[in-house]
C-alpha positions as CSV (number, residue, x, y, z in Angstrom):
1,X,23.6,4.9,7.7
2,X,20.1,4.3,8.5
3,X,18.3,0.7,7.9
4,X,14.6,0.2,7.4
5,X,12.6,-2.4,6.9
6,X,10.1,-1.9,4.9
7,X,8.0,-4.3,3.5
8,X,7.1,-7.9,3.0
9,X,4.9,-8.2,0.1
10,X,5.1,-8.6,-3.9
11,X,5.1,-4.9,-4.1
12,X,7.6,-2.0,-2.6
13,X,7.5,1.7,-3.3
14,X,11.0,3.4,-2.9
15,X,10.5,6.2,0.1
16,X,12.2,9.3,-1.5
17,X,14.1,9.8,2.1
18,X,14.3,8.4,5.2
19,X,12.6,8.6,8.3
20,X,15.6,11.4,9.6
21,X,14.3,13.1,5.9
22,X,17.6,11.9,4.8
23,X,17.8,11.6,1.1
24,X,18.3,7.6,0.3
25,X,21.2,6.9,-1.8
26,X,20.8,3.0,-2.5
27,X,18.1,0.6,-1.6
28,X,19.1,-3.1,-0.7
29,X,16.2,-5.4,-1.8
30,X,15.9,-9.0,-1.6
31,X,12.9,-10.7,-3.3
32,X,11.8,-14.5,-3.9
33,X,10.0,-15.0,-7.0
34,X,7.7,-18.1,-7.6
35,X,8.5,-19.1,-11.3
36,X,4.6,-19.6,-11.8
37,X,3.7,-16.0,-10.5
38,X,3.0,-14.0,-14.0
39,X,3.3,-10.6,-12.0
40,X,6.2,-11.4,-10.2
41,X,7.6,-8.1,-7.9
42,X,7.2,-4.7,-8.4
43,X,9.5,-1.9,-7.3
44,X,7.6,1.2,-7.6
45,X,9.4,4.7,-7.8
46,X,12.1,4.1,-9.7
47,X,12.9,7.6,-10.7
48,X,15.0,8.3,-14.3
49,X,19.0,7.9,-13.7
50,X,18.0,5.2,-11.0
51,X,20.3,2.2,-11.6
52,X,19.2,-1.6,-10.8
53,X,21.4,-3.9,-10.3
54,X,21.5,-7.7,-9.8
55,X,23.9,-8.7,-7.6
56,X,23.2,-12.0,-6.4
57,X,20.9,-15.1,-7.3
58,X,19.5,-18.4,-6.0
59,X,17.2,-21.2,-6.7
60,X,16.2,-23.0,-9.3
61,X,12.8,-23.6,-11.2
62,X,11.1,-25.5,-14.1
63,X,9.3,-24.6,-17.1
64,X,7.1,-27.1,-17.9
65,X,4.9,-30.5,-16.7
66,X,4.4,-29.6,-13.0
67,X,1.4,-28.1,-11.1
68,X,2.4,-25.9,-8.3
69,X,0.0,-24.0,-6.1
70,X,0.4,-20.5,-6.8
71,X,1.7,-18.1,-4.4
72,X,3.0,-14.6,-4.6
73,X,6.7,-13.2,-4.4
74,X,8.1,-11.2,-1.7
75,X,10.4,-8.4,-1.4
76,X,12.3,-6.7,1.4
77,X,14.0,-3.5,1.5
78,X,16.5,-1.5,3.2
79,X,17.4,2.2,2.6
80,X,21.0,3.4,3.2
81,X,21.8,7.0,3.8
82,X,25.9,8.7,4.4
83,X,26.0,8.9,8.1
84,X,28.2,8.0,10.5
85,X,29.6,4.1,10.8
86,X,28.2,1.5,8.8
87,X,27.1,-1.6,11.2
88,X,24.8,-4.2,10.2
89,X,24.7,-6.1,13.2
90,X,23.1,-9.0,14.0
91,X,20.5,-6.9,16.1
92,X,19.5,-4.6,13.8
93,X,19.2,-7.3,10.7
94,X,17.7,-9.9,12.6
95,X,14.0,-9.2,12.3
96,X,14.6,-8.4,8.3
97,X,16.3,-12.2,7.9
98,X,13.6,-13.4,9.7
99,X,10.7,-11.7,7.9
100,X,12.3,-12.8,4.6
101,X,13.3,-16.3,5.6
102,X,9.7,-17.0,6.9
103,X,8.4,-15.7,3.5
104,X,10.7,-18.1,1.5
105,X,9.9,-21.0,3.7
106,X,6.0,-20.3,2.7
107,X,7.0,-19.8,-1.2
108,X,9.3,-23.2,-0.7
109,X,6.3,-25.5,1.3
110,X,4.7,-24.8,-2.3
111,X,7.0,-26.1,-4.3
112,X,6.4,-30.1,-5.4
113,X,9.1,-32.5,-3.8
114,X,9.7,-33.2,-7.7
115,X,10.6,-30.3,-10.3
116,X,9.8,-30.9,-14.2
117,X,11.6,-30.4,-17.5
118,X,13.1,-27.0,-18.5
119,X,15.2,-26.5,-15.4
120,X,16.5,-22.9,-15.4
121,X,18.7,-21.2,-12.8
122,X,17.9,-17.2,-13.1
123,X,20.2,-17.1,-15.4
124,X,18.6,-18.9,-17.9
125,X,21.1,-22.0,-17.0
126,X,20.0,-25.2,-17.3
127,X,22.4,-26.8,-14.9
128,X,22.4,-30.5,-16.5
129,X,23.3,-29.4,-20.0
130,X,25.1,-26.3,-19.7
131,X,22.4,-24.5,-22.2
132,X,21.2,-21.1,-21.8
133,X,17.3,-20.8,-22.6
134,X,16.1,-18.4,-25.7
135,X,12.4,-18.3,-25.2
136,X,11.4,-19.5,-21.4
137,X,13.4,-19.5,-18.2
138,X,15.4,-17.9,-16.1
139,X,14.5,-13.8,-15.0
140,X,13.5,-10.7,-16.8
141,X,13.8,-7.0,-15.2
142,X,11.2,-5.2,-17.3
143,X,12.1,-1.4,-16.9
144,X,10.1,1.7,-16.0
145,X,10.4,1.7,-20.5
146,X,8.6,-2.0,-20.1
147,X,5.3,0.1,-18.9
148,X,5.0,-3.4,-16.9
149,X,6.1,-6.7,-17.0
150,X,7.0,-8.6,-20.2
151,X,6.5,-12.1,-21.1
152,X,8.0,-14.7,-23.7
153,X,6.2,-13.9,-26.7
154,X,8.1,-14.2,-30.4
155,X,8.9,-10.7,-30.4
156,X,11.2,-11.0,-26.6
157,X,13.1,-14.4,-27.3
158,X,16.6,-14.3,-27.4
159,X,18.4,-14.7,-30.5
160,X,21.6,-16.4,-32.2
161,X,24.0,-18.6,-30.0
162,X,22.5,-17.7,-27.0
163,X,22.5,-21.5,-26.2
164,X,25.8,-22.0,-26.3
165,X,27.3,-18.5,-25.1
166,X,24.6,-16.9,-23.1
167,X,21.9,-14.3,-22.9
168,X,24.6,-11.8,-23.9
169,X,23.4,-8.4,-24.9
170,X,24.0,-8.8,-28.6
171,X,21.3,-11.3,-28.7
172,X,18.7,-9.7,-27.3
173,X,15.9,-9.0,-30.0
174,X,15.3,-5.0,-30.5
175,X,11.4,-5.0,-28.9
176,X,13.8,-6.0,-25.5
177,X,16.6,-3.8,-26.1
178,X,14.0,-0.6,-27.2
179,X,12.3,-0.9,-23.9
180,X,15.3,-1.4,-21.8
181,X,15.0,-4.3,-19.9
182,X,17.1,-7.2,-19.5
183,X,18.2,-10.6,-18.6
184,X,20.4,-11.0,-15.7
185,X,23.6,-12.8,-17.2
186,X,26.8,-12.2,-15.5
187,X,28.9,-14.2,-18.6
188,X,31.8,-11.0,-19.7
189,X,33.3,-11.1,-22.8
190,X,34.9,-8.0,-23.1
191,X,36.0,-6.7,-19.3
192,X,37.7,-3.9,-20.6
193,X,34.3,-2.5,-22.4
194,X,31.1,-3.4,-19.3
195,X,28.5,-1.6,-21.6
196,X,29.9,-4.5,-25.0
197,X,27.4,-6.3,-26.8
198,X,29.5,-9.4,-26.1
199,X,28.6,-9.2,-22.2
200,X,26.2,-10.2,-20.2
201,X,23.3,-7.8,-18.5
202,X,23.6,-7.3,-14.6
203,X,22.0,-4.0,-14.2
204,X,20.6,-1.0,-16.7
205,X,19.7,2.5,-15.6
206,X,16.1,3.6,-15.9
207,X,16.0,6.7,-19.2
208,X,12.3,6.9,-18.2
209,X,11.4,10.7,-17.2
210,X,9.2,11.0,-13.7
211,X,8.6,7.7,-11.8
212,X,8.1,4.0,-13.0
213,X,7.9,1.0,-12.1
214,X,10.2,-2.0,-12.7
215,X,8.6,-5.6,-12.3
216,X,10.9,-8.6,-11.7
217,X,9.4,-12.0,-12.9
218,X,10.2,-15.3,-14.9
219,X,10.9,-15.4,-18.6
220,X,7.5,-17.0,-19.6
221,X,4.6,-17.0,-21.3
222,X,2.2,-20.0,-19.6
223,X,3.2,-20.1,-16.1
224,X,0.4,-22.9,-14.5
225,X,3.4,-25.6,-15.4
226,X,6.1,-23.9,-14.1
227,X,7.5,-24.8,-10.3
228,X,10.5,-23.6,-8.2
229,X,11.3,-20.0,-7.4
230,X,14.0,-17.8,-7.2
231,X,15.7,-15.5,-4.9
232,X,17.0,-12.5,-6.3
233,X,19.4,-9.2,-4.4
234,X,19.4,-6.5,-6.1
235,X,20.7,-2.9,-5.5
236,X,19.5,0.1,-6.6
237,X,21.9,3.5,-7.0
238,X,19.8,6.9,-7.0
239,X,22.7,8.8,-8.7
240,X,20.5,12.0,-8.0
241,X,21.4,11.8,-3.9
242,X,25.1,10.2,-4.2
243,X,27.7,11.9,-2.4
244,X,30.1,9.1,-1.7
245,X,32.4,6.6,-3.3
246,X,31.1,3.3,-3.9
247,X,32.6,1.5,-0.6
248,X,29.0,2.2,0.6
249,X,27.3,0.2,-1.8
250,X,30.1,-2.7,-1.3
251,X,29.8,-3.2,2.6
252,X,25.8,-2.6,2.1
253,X,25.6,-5.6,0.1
254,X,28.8,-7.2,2.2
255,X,26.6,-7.3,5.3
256,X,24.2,-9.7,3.4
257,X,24.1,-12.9,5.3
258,X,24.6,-15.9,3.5
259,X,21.5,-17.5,4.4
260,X,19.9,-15.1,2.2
261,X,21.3,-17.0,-0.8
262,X,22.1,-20.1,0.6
263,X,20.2,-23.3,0.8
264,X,16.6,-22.8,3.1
């Protein structure tokens, strides 16, 4: 397996193959997303069958009644080819935690000693009451479909009981579910059925032909009151180059320290 470190900015493109002209089969990427960026982060060529998958969140953030000074996301990336052992050792993942830890601590010196109303986690959450958000909050992964990011107009809110239940597929309104994106929402109803209405949204599979774009933000439509940030990991599959089972993808994301997603 061969790691790279990429990038440390609001915007990645995926290399097609690796510096040995490897062909990449999943991309690690961990990003931190101020709640009061409207772009949020962009991974650029996101080829169709691609999958992108959440797979682990932090931080919280709130939605309205603070001023925070804005400040961009960051996202770093590593590409994993079949190869030999897999070893993430401290040496070779040292200067990638540090890169991103020093970009979080920038993102966190921003954020007021005092949050506001509206807390969300990236799920939508609110921790105090136990209610999931329908129209601000939380994260949306806007597709390649998307044709860019999406915000928390009428036509995107969530519908029914998605208070009390979740942002569970069968609530998403049909401008969301035509353009494929989603809201990360690990609540499962139906384990036997992944792909039921009645579950939660951790990943979807880009249908766009060619290359895309998928951009990562908060669920929001006015974002000067919003304050807090989140951190998001998130793996992406290229089925095109897979040749092995998934034990790849679980010690790639395994090696993650937990000072990633753990308190800064």
């Amino acid at each position: 397996m061969v790691l790279e470190a990429v990038t440390f900015s609001p915007t990645v493109t995926l290399p097609n193959q690796d510096s040995n002209n490897q062909p990449i089969q999943y991309y690690l990427v961990w990003a931190s997303i101020p709640a009061n960026d409207d772009k949020g982060i962009i991974i650029d060529n996101v080829l169709e069958g691609d999958e992108i998958e959440v797979y682990n969140t932090a931080g919280i953030a709130s939605f309205t009644k603070v001023n925070m000074e804005p400040i961009k996301g960051i996202v770093g990336i590593i590409n994993a080819v079949a190869g030999g052992a897999i070893v993430l050792a401290e040496p070779e993942m040292a200067p990638l935690v540090a890169g991103f830890t020093a970009g979080v601590e920038a993102i966190i010196a921003a954020v007021p000693s005092e949050l506001g109303n509206a807390r969300r986690t990236a799920y939508g959450l609110d921790p105090g009451t136990g209610d999931y958000a329908k129209d601000e909050g939380g994260l949306i992964v806007c597709m390649p479909e998307s044709n860019g990011a999406i915000y928390a107009t009428d036509k995107y809110h969530l519908t029914g009981d998605t208070k009390n239940q979740g942002r569970l597929y069968k609530y998403y309104s049909d401008a969301t579910k035509n353009v494929n994106a989603f809201f990360p929402c690990p609540v499962v109803n139906d384990s036997n059925d992944p792909t039921s209405p009645n579950n939660g949204r951790m990943s979807a599979t880009s249908g766009k032909p060619g290359r895309g774009a998928v951009n990562i933000l908060a669920f929001d439509e006015r974002f000067d009151d919003n304050a807090g940030y989140y951190n998001v990991g998130i793996i992406i599959t290229r089925h095109s180059n897979l040749d092995q089972s998934a034990q790849l993808k679980k010690e790639l994301i395994s090696s993650v320290p937990n000072t990633i997603f753990g308190s800064m």
